[in-house]
N, C-alpha and C positions, 0 to 999 in steps of 0.2 A: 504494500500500500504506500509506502514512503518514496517508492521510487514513483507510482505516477502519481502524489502529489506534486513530487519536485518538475515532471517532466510538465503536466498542467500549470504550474507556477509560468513556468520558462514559458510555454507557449502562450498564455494570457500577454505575458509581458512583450514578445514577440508581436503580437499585433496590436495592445497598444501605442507599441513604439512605431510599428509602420501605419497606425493610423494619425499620427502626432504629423509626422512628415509627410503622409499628402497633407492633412491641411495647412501646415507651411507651405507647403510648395505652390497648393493652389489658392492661398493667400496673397502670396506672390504674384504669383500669375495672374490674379483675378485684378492687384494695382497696378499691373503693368499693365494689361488692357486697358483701362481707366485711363490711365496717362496716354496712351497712344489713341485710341478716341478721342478725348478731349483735345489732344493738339491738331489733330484733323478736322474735329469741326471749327476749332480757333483760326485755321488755316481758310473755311471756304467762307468766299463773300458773303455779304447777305445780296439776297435775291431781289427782294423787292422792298418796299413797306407803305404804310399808312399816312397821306398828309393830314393837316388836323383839318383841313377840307374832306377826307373820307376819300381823296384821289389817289391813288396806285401810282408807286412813282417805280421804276425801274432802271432807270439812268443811273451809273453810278455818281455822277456831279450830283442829281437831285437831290440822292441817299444821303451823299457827305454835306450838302447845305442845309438837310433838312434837321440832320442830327444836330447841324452848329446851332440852327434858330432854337434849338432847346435850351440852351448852355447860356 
């Protein structure tokens, strides 16, 4: 009986420990996604937006004059 307590011990602690390290790894893995996402959507234009008219502006000049009239 002492021998498969010990060998149950050992294997409990075995997959403890390999359930420890995926969830580091996909800890990891899940803020690296997070960071590479967020610098791609940081990266793309915006597309369109809202004048306080309710008019659709799409121009990029319009975009950047319209953001400065807020400021």
């Amino acid at each position: 009986m002492g021998l498969n307590t010990l060998y149950t011990s050992k294997a409990e602690f075995a997959l403890q420990r390999i359930k420890g390290q995926q969830n580091e790894q996909g800890k990891k893995a899940g803020r690296l996604l997070a960071a590479q996402l967020q610098q791609q959507e940081a990266a793309l234009p915006i597309p369109a937006i809202h004048s306080e008219t309710g008019e659709i502006l799409t121009h990029p000049q319009d975009i950047v004059n319209q953001f400065a009239s807020f400021l």
